[in-house]
C-alpha positions, 0 to 999 in steps of 0.5 A: 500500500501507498501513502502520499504526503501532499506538500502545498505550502509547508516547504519543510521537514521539521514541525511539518504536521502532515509529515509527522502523522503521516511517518508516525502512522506508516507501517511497516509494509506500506510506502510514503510518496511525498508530493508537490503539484505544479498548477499552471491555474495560480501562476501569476506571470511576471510575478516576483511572487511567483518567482520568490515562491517556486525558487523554494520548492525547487530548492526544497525538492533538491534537499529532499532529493538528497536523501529520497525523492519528491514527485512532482505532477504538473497540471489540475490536481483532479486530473494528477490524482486520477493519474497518480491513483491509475499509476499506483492502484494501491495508493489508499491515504493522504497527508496534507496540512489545510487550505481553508481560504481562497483557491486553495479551500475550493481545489480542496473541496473538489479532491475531497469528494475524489478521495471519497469516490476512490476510497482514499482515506484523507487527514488534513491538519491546522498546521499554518497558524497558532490558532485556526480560524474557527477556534476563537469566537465571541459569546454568541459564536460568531467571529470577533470583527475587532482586534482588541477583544480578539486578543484578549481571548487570544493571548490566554489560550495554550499554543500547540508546540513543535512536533518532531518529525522522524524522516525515515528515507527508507520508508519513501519511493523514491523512484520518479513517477512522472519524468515528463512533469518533472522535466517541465518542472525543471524548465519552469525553474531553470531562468528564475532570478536566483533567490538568497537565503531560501530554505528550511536551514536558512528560515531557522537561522534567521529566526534564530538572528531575530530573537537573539538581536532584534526582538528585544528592542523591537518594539521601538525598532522595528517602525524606522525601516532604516534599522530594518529590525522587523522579523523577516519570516514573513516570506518562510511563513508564506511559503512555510519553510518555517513554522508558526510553532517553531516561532512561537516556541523561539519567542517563549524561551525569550527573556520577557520584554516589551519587544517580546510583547508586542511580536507576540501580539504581532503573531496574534494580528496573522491570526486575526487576519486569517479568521477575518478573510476565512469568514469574509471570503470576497474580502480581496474583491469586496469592502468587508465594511457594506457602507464602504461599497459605494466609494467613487474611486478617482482611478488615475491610471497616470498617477498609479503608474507614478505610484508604482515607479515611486515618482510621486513626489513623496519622498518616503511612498517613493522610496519605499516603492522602488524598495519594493521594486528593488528587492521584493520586499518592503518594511511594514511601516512603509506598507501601511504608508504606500497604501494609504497614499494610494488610497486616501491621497490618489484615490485609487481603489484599494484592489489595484493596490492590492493586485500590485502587492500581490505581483511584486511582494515575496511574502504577500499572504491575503490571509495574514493581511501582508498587503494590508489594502482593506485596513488602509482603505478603511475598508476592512473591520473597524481596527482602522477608522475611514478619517485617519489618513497618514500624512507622508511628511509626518510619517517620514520625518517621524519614523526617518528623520535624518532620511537615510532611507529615503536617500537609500533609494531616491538616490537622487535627494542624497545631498538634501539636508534633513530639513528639506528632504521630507518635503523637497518641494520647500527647497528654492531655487538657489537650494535646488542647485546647490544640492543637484536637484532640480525640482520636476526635473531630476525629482518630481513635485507632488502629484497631489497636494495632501491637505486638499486630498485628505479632505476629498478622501474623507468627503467620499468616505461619508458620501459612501456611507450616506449612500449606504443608508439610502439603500439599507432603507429601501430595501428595507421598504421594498 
């Protein structure tokens, strides 16, 4: 008899649930087939998501392969356990960790019924988060729609800890299955831009960095991108080359501290965010908040091009967006700014943002909310009210006040001083060439005047509203 462990996204041996179970229940006459599954359906072309994602389960094959095999299938995943199930007839369980959101729940749902029809015995696991996204309720059962009392109850629950999975390489077929879908593997990854520090080992090792240097101050640190004191497992958690128990087992064993504390409640946020978008599926498409469903976008594709390049004028959004261009990544801080730019300053609808996030960010996650886009919008729960609009000189001289990120990668502002750099457009023309730039010129002037566009912002978050009520009142009359 065959048994198969399907990996997904949990690119890791160790606290891996589905692997553990699945060794520690094998007997001794049946055999393990570990397997990952290329579908062309979730591609996201040019993406450096994409990239970033199937750069790990290249290299998470080639360490498995190391000492065993994982099979590789590529194609629609009905089809591949048709196929899988008609190569080896004695194939009769399956081991994977749950999807329980977006296309992952829906693929889930078709193979389930599969499984059944072909007596295949099936065991899935809540293996992505500290707590699952229907284990945390208010009084009357339902799902918290606030962050705080979420908490409350969250921080009070005992928290699973690792498992310790027992690889045995004798117990796996090891033989290749499907040499034609792995040779497509092959050419699927052979061009992808070279990735650094990818894999379980490397997931560890900076864990074990953050902890030791960084979690300890991280409260005060981790706003001010300069330092770039924030966690960075946010890329291993999204591909799961690391474990949120493996995290949460590290934090513990920490000396208790404010930095402790507030990483904790970090980790509690990811939870929430993945109870919210379970119970709110349409979240990527549709405003959670129903009053906030009648907002009349401006939707500039200029200005959101210039959003993009980072050449709005803004200093801090312009040099946190060619960051992320640059590199795949960008500080936490600076996601929050960039996208409430992009909606309360530019007014561009939060999807757009949200599509953009999701090409360019390595770790981007619409369960843990990486993007961050109904919160910006003031479109989500009630944790962010619609009036709060960052303003992007404040944000920047609060949390870069000498402006060293922002001369980092607006290369072009570097020999501003740290009182003009966070509003260049102040400079005269005697200060525009005495410190080499020329304003729309080699920098651009705002493309927006923020105090004008806070107020529009806030006028059309209340015109929505009041449009809402209009609404609820008819078809309550109706």
């Amino acid at each position: 008899m065959q048994t198969v462990v399907w990996f997904r996204r949990d690119l890791r041996i160790q606290d891996n649930k589905a692997l553990y179970h699945a060794f520690k229940e094998l007997s001794d006459k049946d055999e393990l087939i570990l397997l990952f599954q290329v579908n062309p359906e979730q591609f996201i072309e040019n993406s450096a998501n994409h990239q970033a994602f199937f750069a790990s389960v290249a290299f998470f094959k080639e360490k498995i392969d190391e000492k065993a095999h994982l099979q590789i299938q590529y194609g629609n995943p009905l089809e591949l356990f048709s196929e899988l199930k008609k190569t080896m007839p004695d194939w009769n369980k399956i081991y994977f960790n749950e999807d329980i959101t977006g296309y992952g729940v829906k693929r889930d749902q078709v193979v389930k019924k599969f499984f059944a029809q072909n007596a295949i015995e099936y065991f899935c696991y809540q293996d992505h988060y500290l707590h699952g996204a229907k284990e945390i309720k208010n009084q009357q059962g339902n799902p918290y729609k606030v962050f705080t009392p979420y908490y409350n109850q969250w921080k009070d629950i005992l928290k699973e800890t690792p498992v310790n999975v027992k690889f045995k390489s004798d117990s796996v077929y090891s033989e290749m299955l499907f040499p034609q879908d792995e040779k497509k593997f092959e050419q699927l990854v052979e061009n992808l831009p070279k990735q650094a520090k990818i894999g379980e080992d490397a997931a560890k090792r900076q864990l074990k960095k953050f902890i030791k240097n960084s979690v300890a101050n991280y409260e005060q640190a981790r706003d001010i991108p300069i330092l770039d004191q924030t966690s960075h497992l946010s890329q291993y958690l999204r591909t799961g080359e690391l474990s949120i128990r493996t995290v949460w087992q590290a934090l513990q064993e920490e000396t208790i501290s404010k930095g402790r504390s507030t990483f904790q409640k970090e980790l509690c946020w990811r939870d929430f965010y993945n109870m919210i978008y379970t119970n709110f599926p349409d979240q990527k498409k549709q405003p959670i908040q129903a009053q906030f469903r009648f907002i009349d976008w401006e939707n500039d594709e200029k200005k959101f091009k210039l959003w993009q390049e980072g050449k709005t004028g803004f200093p801090i959004v312009d040099a946190a967006m060619r960051q992320l261009n640059q590199t795949g990544w960008m500080h936490n801080r600076l996601r929050m700014i960039t996208a409430s730019f992009l909606t309360k300053d530019l007014l561009i609808d939060w999807r757009w943002g949200e599509r953009h996030f999701q090409q360019k960010l390595n770790d981007y996650d619409p369960a843990s909310n990486i993007g961050g886009w109904q919160w910006a919008a003031s479109t989500g729960t009630d944790a962010v009210p619609y009036f709060r609009v960052f303003n992007p000189a404040t944000q920047s001289q609060k949390f870069d006040p000498q402006g060293k990120f922002i001369k980092k990668y607006v290369t072009e502002l570097d020999k501003v001083p740290a009182k003009l750099i966070h509003q260049p457009e102040k400079m005269t023309k005697e200060e525009q060439e005495e410190y080499g730039v020329v304003l729309d010129k080699d920098y651009p002037k705002p493309i927006v005047n923020h105090k004008e566009r806070r107020k529009q912002a806030i006028s059309m978050y209340e015109s929505s509203k009041e449009y809402a009520l209009e609404v609820q009142s008819y078809e309550a009359n109706e």
